[in-house]
N, C-alpha and C positions, 0 to 999 in steps of 0.2 A: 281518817276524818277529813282527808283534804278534798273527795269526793261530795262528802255533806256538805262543806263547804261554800264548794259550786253552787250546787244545789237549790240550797239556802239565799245565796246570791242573786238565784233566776227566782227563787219565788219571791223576795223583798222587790225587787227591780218588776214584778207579774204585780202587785198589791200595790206600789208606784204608780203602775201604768194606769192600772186600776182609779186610785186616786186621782191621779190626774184626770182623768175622762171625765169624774166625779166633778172634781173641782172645774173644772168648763162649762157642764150642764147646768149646773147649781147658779155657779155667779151670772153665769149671761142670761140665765131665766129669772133670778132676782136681780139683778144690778148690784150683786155683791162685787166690789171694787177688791175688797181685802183675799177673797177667794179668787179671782182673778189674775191678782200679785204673786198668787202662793203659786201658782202652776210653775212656776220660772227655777223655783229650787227644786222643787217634786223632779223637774226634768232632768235635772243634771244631776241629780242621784242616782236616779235611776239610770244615765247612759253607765253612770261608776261604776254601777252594781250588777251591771248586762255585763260591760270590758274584764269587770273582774271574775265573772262566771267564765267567760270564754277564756280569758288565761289562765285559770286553775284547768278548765279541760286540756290545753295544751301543754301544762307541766306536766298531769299527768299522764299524757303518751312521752313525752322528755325521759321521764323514770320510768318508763314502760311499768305501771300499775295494774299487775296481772288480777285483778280484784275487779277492775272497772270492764263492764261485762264490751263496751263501745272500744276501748283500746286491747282486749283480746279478740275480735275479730277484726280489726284493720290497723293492728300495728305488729312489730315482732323486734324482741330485743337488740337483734344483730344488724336492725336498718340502720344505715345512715342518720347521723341529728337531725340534718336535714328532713329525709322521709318521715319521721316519729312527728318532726313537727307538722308539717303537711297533711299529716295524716290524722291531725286533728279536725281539717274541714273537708278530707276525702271520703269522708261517709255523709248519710243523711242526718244520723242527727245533730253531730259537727256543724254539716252544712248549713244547716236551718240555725242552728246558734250562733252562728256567723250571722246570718242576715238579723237576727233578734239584734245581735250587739252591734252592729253597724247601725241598725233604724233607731234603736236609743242613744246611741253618740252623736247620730244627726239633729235628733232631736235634740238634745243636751247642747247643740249648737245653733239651735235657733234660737233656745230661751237664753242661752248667753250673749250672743252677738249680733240676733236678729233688734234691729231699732227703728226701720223704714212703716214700718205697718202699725195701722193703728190699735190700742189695745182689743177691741170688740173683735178686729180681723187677725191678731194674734194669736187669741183666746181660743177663736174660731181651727186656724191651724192647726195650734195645737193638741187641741180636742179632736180633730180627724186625726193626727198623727197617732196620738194613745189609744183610740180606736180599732187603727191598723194593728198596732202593737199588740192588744190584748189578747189579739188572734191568733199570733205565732207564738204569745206566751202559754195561752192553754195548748195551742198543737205539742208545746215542745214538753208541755210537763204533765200533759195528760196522755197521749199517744206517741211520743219520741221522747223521753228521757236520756238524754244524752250520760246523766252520770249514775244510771243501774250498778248494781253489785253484783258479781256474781259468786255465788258460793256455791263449792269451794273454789279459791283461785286456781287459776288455771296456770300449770308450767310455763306454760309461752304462750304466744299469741300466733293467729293464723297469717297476721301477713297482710303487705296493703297489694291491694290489684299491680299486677306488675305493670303493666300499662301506665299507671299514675305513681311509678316510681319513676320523675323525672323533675327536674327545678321547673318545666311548666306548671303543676300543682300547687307550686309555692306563690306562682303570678295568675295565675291566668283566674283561678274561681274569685281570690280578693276583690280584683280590679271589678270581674262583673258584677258582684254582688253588693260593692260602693256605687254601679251604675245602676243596678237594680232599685236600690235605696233610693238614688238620688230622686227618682222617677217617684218613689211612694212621696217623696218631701211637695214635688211638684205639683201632687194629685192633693197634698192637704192644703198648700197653698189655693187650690183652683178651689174646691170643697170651703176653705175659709172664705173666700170670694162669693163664690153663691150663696152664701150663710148671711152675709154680714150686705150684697149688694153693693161693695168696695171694689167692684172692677175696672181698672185705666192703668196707665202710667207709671205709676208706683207701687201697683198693688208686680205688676210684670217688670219692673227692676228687682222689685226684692226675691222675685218668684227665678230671674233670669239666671242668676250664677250656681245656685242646684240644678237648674236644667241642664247648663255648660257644666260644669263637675260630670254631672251623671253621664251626659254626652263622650267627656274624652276617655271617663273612664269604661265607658260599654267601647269605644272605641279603640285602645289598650285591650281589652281583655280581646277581643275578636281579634285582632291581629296578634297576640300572641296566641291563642287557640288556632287559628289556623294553621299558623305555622309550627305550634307543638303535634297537633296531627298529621300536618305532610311528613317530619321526618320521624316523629312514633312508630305510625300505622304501618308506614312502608308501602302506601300504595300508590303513590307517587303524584296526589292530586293536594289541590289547596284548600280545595270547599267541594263537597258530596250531598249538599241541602238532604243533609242527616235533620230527622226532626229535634235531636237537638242545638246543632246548629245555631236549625231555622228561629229556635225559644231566644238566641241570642241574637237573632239575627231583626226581627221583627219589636222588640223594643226599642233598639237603635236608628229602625227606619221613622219610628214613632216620633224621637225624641231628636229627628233630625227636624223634621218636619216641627215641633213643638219649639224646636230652638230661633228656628228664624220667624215663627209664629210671634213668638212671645217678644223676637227683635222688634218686630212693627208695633207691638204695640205698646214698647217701652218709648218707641221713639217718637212713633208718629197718632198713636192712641186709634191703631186700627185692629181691626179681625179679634174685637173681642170675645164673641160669641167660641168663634172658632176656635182662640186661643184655650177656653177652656174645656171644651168637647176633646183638642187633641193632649189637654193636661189629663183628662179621665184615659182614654183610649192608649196615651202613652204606659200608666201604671196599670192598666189589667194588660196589656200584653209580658208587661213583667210577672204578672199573677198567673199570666198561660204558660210562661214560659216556665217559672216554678213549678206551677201543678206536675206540666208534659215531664221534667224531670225529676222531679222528687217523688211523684205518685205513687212508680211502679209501675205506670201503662207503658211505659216506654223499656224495649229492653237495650241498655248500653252502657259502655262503658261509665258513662256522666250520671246513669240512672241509678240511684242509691236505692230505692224505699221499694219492696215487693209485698209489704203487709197491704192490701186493699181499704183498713180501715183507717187508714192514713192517708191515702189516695182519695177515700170519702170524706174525711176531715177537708183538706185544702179545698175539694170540690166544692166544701161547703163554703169556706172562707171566701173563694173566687165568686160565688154567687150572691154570696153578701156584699163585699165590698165593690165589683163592679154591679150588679144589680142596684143598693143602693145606690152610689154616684151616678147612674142615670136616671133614677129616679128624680132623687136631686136637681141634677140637670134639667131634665123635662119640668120640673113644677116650678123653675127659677130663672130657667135662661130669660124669658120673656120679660122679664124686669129687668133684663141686662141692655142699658141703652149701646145704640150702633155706634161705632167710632167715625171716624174722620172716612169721610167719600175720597175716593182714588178713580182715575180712567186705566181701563184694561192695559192702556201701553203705559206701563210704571214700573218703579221696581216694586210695589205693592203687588201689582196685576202679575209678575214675574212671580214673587215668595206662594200667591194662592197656586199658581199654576205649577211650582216647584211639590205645593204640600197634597195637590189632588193627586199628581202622579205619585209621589211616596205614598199616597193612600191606599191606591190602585196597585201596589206592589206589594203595600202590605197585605192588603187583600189577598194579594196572589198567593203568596206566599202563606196565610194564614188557612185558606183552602187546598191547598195543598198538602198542610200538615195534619189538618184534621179531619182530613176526609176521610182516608184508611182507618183511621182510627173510628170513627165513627159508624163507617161501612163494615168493621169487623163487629163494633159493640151492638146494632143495631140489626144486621140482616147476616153475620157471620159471613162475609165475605173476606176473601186477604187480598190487599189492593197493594199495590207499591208505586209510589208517585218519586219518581225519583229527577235526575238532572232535566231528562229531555221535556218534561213538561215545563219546569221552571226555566230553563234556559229558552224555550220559546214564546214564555208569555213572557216573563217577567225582562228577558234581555233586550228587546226593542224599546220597552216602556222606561228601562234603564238611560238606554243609549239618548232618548227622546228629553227624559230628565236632565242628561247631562249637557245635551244643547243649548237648552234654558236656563242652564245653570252659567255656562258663558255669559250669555249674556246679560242676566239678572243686573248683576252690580255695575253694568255699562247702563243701565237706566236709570234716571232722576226718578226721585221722591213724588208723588202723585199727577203727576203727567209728563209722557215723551212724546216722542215723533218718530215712526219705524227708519225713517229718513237718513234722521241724525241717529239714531243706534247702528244703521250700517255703515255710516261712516266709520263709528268708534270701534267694530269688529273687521275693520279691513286688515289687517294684519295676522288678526288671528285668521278668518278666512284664507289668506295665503297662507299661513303657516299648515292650514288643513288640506290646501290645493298641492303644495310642496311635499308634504306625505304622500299623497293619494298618486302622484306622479312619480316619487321613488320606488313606491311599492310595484307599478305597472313598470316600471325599466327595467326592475332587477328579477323581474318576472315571479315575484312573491306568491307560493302558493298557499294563499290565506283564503278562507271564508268570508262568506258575505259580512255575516256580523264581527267578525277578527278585523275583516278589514275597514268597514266603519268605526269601528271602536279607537285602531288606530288613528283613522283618519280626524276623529274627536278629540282623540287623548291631545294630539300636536296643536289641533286649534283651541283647546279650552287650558294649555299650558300657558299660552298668550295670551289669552284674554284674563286668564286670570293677573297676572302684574298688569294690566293696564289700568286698574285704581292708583298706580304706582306712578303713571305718568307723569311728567309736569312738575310730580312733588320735590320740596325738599326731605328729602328721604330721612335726614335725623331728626324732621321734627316733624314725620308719619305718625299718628297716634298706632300705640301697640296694638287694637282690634283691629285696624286697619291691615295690618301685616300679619293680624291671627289672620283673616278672611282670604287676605292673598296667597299664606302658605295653607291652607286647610283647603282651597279649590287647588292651588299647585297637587297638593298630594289624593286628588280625585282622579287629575289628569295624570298622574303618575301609576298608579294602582292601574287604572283603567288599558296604559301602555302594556303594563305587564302582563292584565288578565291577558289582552288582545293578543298581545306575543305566544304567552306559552300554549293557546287554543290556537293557533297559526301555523309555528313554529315548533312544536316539539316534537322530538323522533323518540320513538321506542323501537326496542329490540327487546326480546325477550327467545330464552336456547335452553339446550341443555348441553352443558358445555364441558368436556375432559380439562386437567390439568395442561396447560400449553397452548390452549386454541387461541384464535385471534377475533376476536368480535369486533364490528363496527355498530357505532349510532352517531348520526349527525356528522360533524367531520373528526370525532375521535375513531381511535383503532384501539382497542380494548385488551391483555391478554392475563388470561388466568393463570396468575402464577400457582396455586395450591390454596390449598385448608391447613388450619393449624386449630388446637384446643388450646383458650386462652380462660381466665378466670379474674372475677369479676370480686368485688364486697360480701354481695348475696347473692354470686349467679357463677353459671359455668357457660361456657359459649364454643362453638365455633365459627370461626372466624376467617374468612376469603381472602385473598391478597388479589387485587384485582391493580394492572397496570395501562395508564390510558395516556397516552399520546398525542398531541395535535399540535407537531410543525415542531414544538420545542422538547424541554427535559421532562420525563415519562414522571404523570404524578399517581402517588397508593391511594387506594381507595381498600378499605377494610371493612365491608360489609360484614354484621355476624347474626347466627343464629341461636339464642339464648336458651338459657332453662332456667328458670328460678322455682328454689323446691319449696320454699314458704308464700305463699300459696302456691300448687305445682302448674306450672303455667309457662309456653312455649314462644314466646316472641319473635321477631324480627327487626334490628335493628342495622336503617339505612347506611350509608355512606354516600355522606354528599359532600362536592369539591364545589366552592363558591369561587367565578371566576368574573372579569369584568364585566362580561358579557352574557352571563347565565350560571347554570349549574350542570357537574353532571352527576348523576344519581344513580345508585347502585343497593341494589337488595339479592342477596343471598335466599334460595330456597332449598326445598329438599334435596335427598341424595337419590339416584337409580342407578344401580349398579356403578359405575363407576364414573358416570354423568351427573352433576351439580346443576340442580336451574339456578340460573344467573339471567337477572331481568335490568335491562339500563335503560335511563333515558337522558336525553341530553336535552335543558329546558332552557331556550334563551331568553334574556332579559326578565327572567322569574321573581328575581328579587325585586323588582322594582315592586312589585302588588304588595310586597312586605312595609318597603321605603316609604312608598306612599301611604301606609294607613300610619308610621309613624309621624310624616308631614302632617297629615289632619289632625291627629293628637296634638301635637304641637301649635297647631293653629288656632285648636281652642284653648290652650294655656294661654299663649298670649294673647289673647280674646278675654280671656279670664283677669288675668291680671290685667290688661288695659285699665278694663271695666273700671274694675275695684280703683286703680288708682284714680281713675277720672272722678269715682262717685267719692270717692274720699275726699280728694283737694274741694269738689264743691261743698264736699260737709263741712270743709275747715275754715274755707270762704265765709259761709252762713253762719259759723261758728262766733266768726270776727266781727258780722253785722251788728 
């Protein structure tokens, strides 16, 4: 019964959501005040009864419930606690009841603690949000039913993809799928706005800390996916602008652009037009990016759903929801008056020229991914658009972004002087000339774009603390130091990308017990293979010995089997050292030769560090916020 349960759970919480849409339609077309009021409990039952559906699915992969048709194909008694739980949102229908119960606990949080908005633009809100909702409620329990039975029970279960037997699974889909959410919260706010003609100030304070949430958490998930792929896959890269990726890559470029949007117009009551064209454009790239992996057009590891009429379902929903919203848009912008005038040299003229180059990436990007696919569905062609297209358009347009991003915060509020902004960049300007002059002494063989990217990372490092100038540093407001470490960890990323595309050596052999390899300035020697054994797996296992100047450190590259689902892996071995990493992957056997592939990646970690800095920068951006707009509520409080 504790499947029915669920069950039961998702359709009270489907009838809720229901309700609620109900009760927004009704009272704002009557001026029903009483039906208005009621939307605020309907919500936060309903987030109850979404949270409580999704932890009954997760107890029962816990009890491995050989009855529930979802936990005998992606779980197996003998995983790990860990994996059983994991492996509640490592399938499609998991998946998609993760995002139901995130988007109703969102909600269930804006009827609780949303108080900035007026009730008609509340009402408004809310009524897009139950909207959204009702959609992923009938996908999930008319074409995904997460809690099927199957009869008769099955002895064991098949096993979760061995691939997503890892603690990335347990990080990496939450975080995105809270940044996915945040993005839909932000789309009913923009939607309440157009509804109600409540666009300024306040309507973009109360809109601005689900943008920042959604932000640091699409921020989090991406760097930890990258980095759970580099040492998974074992192919010794960070990012492969894989289309699924790109699904996670192209709401974050949205919602970067959406976040310093919605700063102007909380501060300075500008780019409101814009602010919400990029609140729409930010949540259908989350809706692309869902379809691209849940469909089944996509085949990958991330790609759960291979029924097509579930592929047709979301198609549908994607055409609903952003189709309507620009609809919307188009028959309402024009009632929306223009904000506060700015001259082109501002830090206003800076955030537009920040968010047209994010646009124009994201564009890149967005054609990129759906071209193939489209060129296959439409003329049956196989295309493959892989790095070298992306790293030629979209890498200069990057590097060009991150120039202007130096200097954005070095310009005043609705008019500067190029004059006085070069004065305020002469340090970081050295700081870029001092690169570019290291680089040529030590006779660096780096690329044109490696070595711009460096020669940017060093100047937008400095420029970024130069809001830090002058100040008394304990009594910097906390956004102030979110802003300074979240461009720090631009320019940190950006050193690292630049390095390991500079910098990296590979070797790749087929190598006897005893040989000596070199990459970079290590010397490499194959001690032997050994069979080692794992929870749910058997392996072999390398002993690989590397050298450089001091005591010889192990590296233990292996190559697995896991018989539940029967599935062959490779699992890296990487040494994390000041200055880089080295990296080792084990391959097959020839005759009595093992390939053995190394590379030695310097300063690699840093691209990791730095997406953690940005995180962090918008935490404390986050919390500034809040405590700023609080002390003035308690101020107002006391009037």
């Amino acid at each position: 019964m504790i499947a029915e349960a669920g069950l039961a759970a998702l359709w009270l919480a489907a009838a809720l959501c229901a309700l609620q849409l109900a009760l927004v339609a009704i009272g704002m077309k009557e001026g029903r005040g009483d039906l208005i009021a009621a939307v605020r409990p309907v919500a936060m039952v309903q987030g109850l009864l979404a949270a409580a559906s999704f932890l009954i699915l997760i107890w029962l992969f816990v009890r491995s419930d050989m009855s529930v048709e979802l936990v005998v194909a992606n779980s197996h008694s003998a995983k790990p606690l860990m994996y059983r739980i994991a492996g509640a949102w490592g399938n499609h229908e998991g998946s998609m009841l993760m995002w139901v119960t995130v988007l109703a606990i969102a909600g269930a949080c804006i009827a609780a603690f949303e108080r900035q908005l007026t009730s008609a633009m509340h009402a408004a809100t809310m009524g897009a949000q139950a909207f959204i909702g009702l959609g992923f409620y009938a996908f999930l329990l008319f074409a995904s039913n997460p809690f099927a039975r199957l009869s008769p029970p099955a002895p064991e279960g098949l096993g979760l993809n061995p691939l997503l037997q890892d603690p990335g699974l347990a990080f990496h889909p939450p975080t995105l799928y809270i940044g996915y959410v945040g993005l839909s919260i932000a789309f009913s706010f923009a939607v309440g706005a157009l509804v109600t003609g409540e666009v300024g100030p306040k309507f973009a304070r109360a809109m601005r800390p689900w943008v920042l949430i959604a932000w640091i958490f699409l921020t989090i998930g991406i760097t930890a996916g990258s980095y759970w792929a580099y040492y998974e896959l074992g192919w010794g890269g960070w990012w492969f602008w894989d289309p699924v990726e790109n699904a996670s890559l192209m709401p974050w470029l949205a919602a970067t652009a959406l976040l310093h949007s919605v700063s102007v117009l909380a501060t300075r009551d500008g780019l409101r037009a814009w602010t919400l064209m990029l609140a729409v454009v930010a949540f259908s790239m989350s809706m692309v990016g869902t379809f691209l992996v849940r469909s089944g057009i996509l085949t990958s590891v991330h790609a759960f759903a291979v029924d097509p009429t579930r592929g047709t379902f979301i198609l549908v929903l994607l055409a609903l929801y952003i189709g309507g919203a620009l609809a919307l848009y188009g028959s309402r912008v024009a009632h929306v008056r223009s904000g506060a005038p700015f001259d082109p040299v501002s830090r206003e003229g800076a955030l537009v020229a920040n968010n047209l180059l994010l646009s124009v990436i994201l564009a890149i990007v967005l054609i990129g991914t759906l071209y193939p696919l489209i060129a296959d569905g439409l003329f049956s062609e196989q295309l493959s658009v892989g790095p070298p297209y992306f790293n030629a358009t979209a890498g200069p347009i990057a590097l060009l972004l991150v120039a202007i991003m130096a200097a954005g915060p070095l310009l005043r509020w609705r008019s500067d002087r190029l004059g006085a902004l070069g004065a305020r960049l002469r340090f970081a300007v050295i700081a870029g000339a001092t690169m570019a002059l290291a680089l040529v002494i030590l006779g660096a063989e780096a690329g044109v774009m490696p070595f711009i990217g460096l020669v940017l990372a060093a100047g937008v490092a400095v420029a970024s603390l130069a809001p830090l100038w002058g100040r008394n540093l304990k009594r910097t407001p906390l956004f102030t130091w979110g802003m300074v470490i979240a461009h720090l960890g631009i320019a940190v990323s950006l050193a690292g990308m630049s390095a390991n595309a500079a910098f990296t050596k590979e070797t790749l052999a087929a190598a006897r017990f005893g040989d000596v390899l070199e990459v970079g300035p290590f010397r490499v020697k194959f001690m032997g293979v050994r069979p080692v054994a794992g929870p749910n797996w058997s392996a072999l296992e390398a002993e690989l010995r590397a050298v450089r100047g001091g005591a010889p450190m192990r590296l233990l590259p292996q190559a697995r089997f896991f018989a539940s689902p029967p599935t062959n892996t490779n699992e890296a071995a990487i040494r994390t050292l000041w200055d880089g990493q080295l990296y080792a992957v084990m391959g097959a056997r020839d005759d009595d030769r093992w390939q053995i592939r190394l590379w030695w990646k310097p300063f690699v970690t840093l691209i990791w560090l730095g997406g953690a800095l940005i995180a962090l920068g918008g935490l404390l951006s986050l919390v500034g916020r809040w405590r700023r707009e609080r002390a003035a509520a308690l101020r107002e409080s006391w009037l």
